[in-house]
N, C-alpha and C positions, 0 to 999 in steps of 0.2 A: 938322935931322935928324928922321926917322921910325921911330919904334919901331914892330917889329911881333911879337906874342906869337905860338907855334904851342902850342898847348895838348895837341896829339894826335901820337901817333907819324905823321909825314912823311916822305917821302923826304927824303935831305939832297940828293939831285941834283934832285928838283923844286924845292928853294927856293932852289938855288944862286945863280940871278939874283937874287934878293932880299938875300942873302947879299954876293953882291960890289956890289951896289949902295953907290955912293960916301956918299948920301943916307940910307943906308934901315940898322938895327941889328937886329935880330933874335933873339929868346930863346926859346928853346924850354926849357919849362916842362908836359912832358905831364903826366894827371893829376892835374889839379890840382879841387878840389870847389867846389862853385860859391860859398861864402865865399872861399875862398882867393883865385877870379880876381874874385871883389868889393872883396875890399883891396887890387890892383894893376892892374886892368884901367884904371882913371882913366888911368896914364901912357903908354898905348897910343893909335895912330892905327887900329892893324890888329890881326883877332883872325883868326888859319888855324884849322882843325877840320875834322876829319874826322866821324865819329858818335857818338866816344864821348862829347864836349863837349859839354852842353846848354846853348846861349845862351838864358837868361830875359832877360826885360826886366828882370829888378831888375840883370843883369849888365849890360844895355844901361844902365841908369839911371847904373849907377859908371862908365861909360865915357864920362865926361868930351870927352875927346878924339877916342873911336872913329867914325872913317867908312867904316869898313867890314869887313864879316865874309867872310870867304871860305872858303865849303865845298869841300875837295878829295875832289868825288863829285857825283855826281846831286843825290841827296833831301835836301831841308833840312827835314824835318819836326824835326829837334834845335835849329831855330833859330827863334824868335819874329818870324817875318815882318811883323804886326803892329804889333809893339813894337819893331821896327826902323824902319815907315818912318815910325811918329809919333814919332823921337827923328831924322829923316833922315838914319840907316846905312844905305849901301846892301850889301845881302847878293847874293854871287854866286855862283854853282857853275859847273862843268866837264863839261857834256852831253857832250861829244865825246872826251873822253879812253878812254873804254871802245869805241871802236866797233868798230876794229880786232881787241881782241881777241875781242869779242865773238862777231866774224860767224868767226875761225880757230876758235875753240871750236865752232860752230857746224857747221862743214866736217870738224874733228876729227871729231862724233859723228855723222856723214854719213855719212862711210867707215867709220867703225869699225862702223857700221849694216851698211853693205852689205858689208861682208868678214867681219864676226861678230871683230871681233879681242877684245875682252874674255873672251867665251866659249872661243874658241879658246886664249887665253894661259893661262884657268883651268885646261882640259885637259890642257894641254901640261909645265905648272909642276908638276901634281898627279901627273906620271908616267906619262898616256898620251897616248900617239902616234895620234893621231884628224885623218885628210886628209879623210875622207869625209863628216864630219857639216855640215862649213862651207862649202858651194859656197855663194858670194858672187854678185855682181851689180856690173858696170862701171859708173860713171856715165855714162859716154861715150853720146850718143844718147841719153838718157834725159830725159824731161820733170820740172822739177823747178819748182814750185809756189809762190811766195813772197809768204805773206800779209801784207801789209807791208813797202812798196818803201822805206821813210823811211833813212836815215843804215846804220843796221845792215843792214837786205835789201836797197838796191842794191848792198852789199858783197858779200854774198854773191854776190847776181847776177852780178857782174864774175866770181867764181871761178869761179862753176860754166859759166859760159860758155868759159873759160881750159880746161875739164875737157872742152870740149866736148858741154855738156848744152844745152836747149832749155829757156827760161826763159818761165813764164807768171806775169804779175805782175797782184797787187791789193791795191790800197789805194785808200782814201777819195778824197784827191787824186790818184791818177794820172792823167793822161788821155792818151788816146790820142797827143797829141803825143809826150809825155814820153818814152811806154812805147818807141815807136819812135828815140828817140834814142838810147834807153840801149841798145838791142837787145833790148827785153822783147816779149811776146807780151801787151798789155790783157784781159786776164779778168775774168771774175767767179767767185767761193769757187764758185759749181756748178759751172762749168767745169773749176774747177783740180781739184775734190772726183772729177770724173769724168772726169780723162783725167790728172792727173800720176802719175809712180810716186815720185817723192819729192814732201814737203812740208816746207815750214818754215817758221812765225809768228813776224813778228817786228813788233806791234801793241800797243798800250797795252791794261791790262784794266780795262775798262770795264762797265757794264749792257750793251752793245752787244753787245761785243767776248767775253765770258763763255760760255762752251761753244759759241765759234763753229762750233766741231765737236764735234757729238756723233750721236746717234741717228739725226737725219734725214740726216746729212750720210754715217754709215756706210752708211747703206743701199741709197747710191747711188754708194757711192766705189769707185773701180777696184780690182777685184781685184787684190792684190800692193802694193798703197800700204806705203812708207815714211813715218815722222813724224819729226818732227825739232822737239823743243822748246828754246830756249835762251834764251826772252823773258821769257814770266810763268806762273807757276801757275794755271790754271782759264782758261786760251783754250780749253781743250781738255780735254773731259771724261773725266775718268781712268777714272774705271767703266765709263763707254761704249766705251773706248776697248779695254780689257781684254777685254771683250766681243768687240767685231770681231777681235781678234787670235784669239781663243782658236776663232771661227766660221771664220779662214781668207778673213777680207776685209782685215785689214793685215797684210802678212810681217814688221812688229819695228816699234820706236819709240826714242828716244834722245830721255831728258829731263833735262835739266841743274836745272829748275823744279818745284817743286810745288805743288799749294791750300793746301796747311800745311806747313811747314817748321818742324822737320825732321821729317818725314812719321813716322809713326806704325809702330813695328816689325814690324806685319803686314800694312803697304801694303801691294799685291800685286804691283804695280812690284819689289819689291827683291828679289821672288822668281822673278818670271815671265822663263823662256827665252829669250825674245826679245827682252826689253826691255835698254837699256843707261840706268844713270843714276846720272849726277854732283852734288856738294852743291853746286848754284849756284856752280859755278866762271867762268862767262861773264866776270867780269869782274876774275878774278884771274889776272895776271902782273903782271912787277917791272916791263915797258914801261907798262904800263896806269897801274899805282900812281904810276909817275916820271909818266905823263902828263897824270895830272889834277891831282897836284900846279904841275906845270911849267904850265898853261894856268890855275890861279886864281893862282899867282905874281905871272903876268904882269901878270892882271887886277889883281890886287890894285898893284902898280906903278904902271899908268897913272892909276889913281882917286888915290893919293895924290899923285902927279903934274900931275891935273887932264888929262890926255888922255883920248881917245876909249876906251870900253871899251865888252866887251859881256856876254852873259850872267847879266845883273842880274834878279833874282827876286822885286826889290819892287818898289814905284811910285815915280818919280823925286818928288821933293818939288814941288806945286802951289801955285801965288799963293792966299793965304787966299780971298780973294775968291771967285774961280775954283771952290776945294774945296768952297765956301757953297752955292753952288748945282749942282753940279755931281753932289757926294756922295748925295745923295737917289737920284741914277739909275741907279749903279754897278751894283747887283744885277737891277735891271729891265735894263739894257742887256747881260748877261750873260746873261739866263735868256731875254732874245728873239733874242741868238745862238744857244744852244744850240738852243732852237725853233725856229728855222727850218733848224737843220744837221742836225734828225731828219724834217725833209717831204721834204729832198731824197733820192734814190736815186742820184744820178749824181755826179761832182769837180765839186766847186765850182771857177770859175772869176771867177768876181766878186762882191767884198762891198760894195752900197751901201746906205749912209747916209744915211737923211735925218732932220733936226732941224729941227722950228716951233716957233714960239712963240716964248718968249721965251729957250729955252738956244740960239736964232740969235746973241744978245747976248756972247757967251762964248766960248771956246776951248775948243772940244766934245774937241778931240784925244784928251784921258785915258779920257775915255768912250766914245770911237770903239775902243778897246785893250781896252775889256771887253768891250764887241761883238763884237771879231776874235777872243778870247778865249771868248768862249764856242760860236763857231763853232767853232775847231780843238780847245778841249778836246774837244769830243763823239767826236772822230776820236784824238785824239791824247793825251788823259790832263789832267787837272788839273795832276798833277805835272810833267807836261813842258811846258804852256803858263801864261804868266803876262802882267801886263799891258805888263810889259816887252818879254818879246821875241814878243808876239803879232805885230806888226808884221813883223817878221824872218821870222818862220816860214810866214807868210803870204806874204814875198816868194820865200820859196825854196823855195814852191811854185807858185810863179808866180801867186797866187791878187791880181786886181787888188785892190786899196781903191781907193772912190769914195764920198767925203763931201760931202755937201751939205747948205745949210739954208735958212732960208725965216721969214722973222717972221710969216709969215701962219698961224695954224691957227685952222681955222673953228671945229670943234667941240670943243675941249681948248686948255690953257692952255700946254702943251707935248706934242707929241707925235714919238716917236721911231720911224722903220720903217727897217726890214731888208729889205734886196733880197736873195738870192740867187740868180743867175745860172749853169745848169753845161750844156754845149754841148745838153743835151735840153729842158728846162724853166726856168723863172722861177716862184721861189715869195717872199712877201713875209709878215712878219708886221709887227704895228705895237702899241706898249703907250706908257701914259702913268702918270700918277702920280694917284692921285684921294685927294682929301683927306678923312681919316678910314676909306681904302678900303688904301691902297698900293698898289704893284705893280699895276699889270693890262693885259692883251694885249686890244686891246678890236679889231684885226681881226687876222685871218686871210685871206690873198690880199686878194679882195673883196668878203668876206662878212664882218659885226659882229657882234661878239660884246662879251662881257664876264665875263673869265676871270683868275682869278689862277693865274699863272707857277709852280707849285708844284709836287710828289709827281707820282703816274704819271693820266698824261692818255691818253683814247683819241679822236682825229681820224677821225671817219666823212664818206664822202664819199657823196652821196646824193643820187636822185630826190625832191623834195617829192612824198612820196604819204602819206593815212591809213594809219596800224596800225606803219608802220617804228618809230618808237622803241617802241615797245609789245612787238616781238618781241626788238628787241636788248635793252630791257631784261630781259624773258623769260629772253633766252641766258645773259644776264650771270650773273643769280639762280640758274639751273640750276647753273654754274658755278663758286655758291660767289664770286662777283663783288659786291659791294657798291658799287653808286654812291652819290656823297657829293653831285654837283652835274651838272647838265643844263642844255647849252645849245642852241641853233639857230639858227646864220643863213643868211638867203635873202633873194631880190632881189624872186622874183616866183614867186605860190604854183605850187605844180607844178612849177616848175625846180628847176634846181642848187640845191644846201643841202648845209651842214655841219652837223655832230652833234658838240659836246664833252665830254665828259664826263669829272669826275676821279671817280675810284674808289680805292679804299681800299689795294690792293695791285697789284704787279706783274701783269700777267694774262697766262695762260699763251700761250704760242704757238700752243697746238692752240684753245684758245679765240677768238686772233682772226681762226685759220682758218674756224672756224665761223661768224663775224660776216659773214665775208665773201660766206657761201655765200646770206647772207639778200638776198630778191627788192627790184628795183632799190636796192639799195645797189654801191655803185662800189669803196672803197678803205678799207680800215680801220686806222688808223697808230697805235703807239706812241710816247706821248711823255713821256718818264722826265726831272723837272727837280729834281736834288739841291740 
């Protein structure tokens, strides 16, 4: 028999199957403080929790028995990831259980948007009879915007198409295959920014992803724009945002999300006319709550079962051997994912791999997961990729894996490169481990360098000519820009050259508009490595 503890209030209809399992006994124990599940968790195979339980490792250490923790929710920041997979608990959560209602809440504050019903019910309830203040707007015919087509936005997609609306989509990975199967229209944010009359984000918030609209993006946005937030606080810049309405460039906005929560009592949101907005209700109904319970249940079932499961948020347990050599690479193969998913502009459509040297000798696999990993985080959130279901995530977006190795490295004892592949360009980075150095990206495409993977980097692409770094350094300084390190590679003087340079802080956008305007300089990129 299998004991399994529920420490937090749970649906009893999401653990029902656990419940009637013939095998399996179940106590629910909400409440409890973290002594309390230290002198009983040892008799446990399974621990359910919701947020309010924080699993430390001194609870993993009592738990004798425990092979598995199961979050009924997304975010397992209350559970010692860590300290889980060096005792080999595997910890799981339930991505999918919210989507549903996610993308109806979403569609709720759509219509309620374009009918004005909040405002109209407050008139109505207060005692006047007001038909004329609320002419609304059909969605029918209407181009509607959706930034981020992943799990939650091609749901929406599917309705507002049902509504009969005209659907322009963009995301990181979409591509034009895709967009066309789903019935979407392949965009990009300028396009959508300049011809939809609704919008709605539905994208992890990232350095990227972080006032993906604001100021530049009002300024160009079709007049009459609707917004529609139900994802994260600060996609979208609330002040700016304010602004354009109050100017007559967006007709109203619906935000379920906010930068702080619970927003401050002279937000201007809670006062402004046009605005509609809910306490991060997205992912509250009794379907939702039973569903994420009922989908880590399950999980949790099969793992003490010994069947196939998925959703797993740590790293499966590695041959010592293996982790000896292997562990040194983890963070270098993650941080030249993520570097090379900020060169590209376009969906990635193939991630390869290549290992020389001597990690040829080895089963690269785990490390090829922190690779895929630091590709789709940069798109998709830390918290929603992990080295578990990097692979999954990758496949269901059709993005190929191609691993390969090679005992031969000429100049390094092991070196690691990253292809990225997307139907416009091929961009490659490549980094190795130098002793007493750590960490370092020592090419970029086809030009050498020698760089540690770190803080905010700025990628110049450039004519070899006198004076160029001279001026950008210039710009940099005027700017209130501090560089910390300077690099240069190039093949042959006068040609192609890159310029690297890590600086001190994030650097403004108007800044590396400026960069750019400087004579034969080609391209000037930001590269942010947490």
């Amino acid at each position: 028999m299998f004991k399994v503890l529920v420490s937090d209030p749970i649906s009893d209809l999401g653990i029902q199957q656990l419940v009637d399992a013939a095998d399996v006994t179940v106590d629910k124990k909400p409440g409890l403080s973290e002594d309390e599940l230290v002198a009983i968790i040892g008799e446990y195979d399974a621990l359910l929790v919701r947020s309010q339980t924080r699993v430390t490792a001194r609870i993993m250490d009592a738990g004798k028995q425990l092979k598995v923790v199961g979050r009924a929710g997304v975010g397992v920041d209350n559970i010692d990831l860590e300290a889980a997979t060096q005792r080999g608990i595997i910890v799981i959560n339930a991505p999918d259980g919210n989507t549903i209602t996610t993308c109806e809440h979403t569609f709720a504050m759509m219509m309620a948007l374009a009918r004005h019903i909040p405002q109209a019910y407050q008139k109505t309830v207060s005692g006047e009879w007001d038909r004329k203040s609320f002419l609304g707007v059909e969605l029918r015919n209407k181009i509607l915007g959706v930034l981020g087509t992943g799990r939650i936005g091609s749901e929406v997609a599917k309705r507002a198409k049902a509504f009969g609306m005209e659907v322009w989509g963009y995301d990181p990975f979409l591509t034009e295959e895709r967009a066309e199967k789903s019935g979407i229209r392949f965009s990009t944010i300028d396009e959508i920014v300049r011809n939809a009359d609704f919008m709605t984000v539905h994208t992890p918030l990232n350095p990227e992803t972080r006032h993906m609209i604001s100021r530049p993006q009002f300024e160009v946005m079709k007049k009459g724009m609707r917004i529609v937030n139900c994802a994260r606080g600060g996609l979208i810049d609330e002040q700016a945002l304010v602004e354009a309405i109050d100017q007559g460039i967006v007709a109203g906005a619906a935000f379920d999300v906010f930068e702080v929560e619970p927003p401050a009592a002279d937000h201007p949101f809670l006062t402004h006319p046009k605005i509609i907005v809910t306490p991060h209700l997205g992912a509250s109904t009794v379907e939702a709550q039973e569903n994420v319970a009922i989908d880590v249940s399950e999980q949790v079932l099969n793992i003490l079962r010994d069947k196939p499961f998925s959703n797993a948020m740590n790293m499966p347990p590695i041959p010592p051997n293996v982790l000896n050599k292997l562990q040194p690479y983890f963070r270098l193969g993650e941080k030249l994912g993520s570097f090379a998913a900020q060169l590209t502009d376009s969906a990635v459509e193939e991630i390869t791999v290549s290992y020389s040297g001597e990690l040829a000798e080895v089963d690269t696999q785990p490390l090829t997961r922190y690779i895929v990993r630091g590709v789709l985080a940069h798109h998709l959130g830390l918290e929603q990729v992990n080295v578990v279901n990097s692979m999954h995530l990758a496949k269901e977006r059709s993005v190929k894996i191609v691993s390969q190795t090679s005992h031969e490295s000429k100049d390094f004892t092991n070196l690691v490169t990253v292809t990225l592949r997307t139907k416009k360009e091929q961009r490659q980075v490549a980094g190795t481990l130098l002793t007493g150095y750590g960490p370092r990206i020592v090419q970029i495409d086809k030009f050498p360098v020698d760089v540690t993977p770190e803080g905010n980097i700025i990628l110049i692409s450039h004519n070899d000519k006198p004076g160029i770094i001279g001026r950008v350094g210039t710009l940099l300084g005027s700017n209130d820009v501090n560089i910390a390190t300077m690099q240069v590679g190039r093949h042959l003087v006068g040609g192609s050259a890159i310029m690297v340079l890590t600086v001190d802080k994030v650097v403004p956008k108007e800044t590396l508009a400026e960069i750019v305007k400087v004579a034969d300089l080609n391209s000037a990129k930001e590269i942010i490595l947490l």
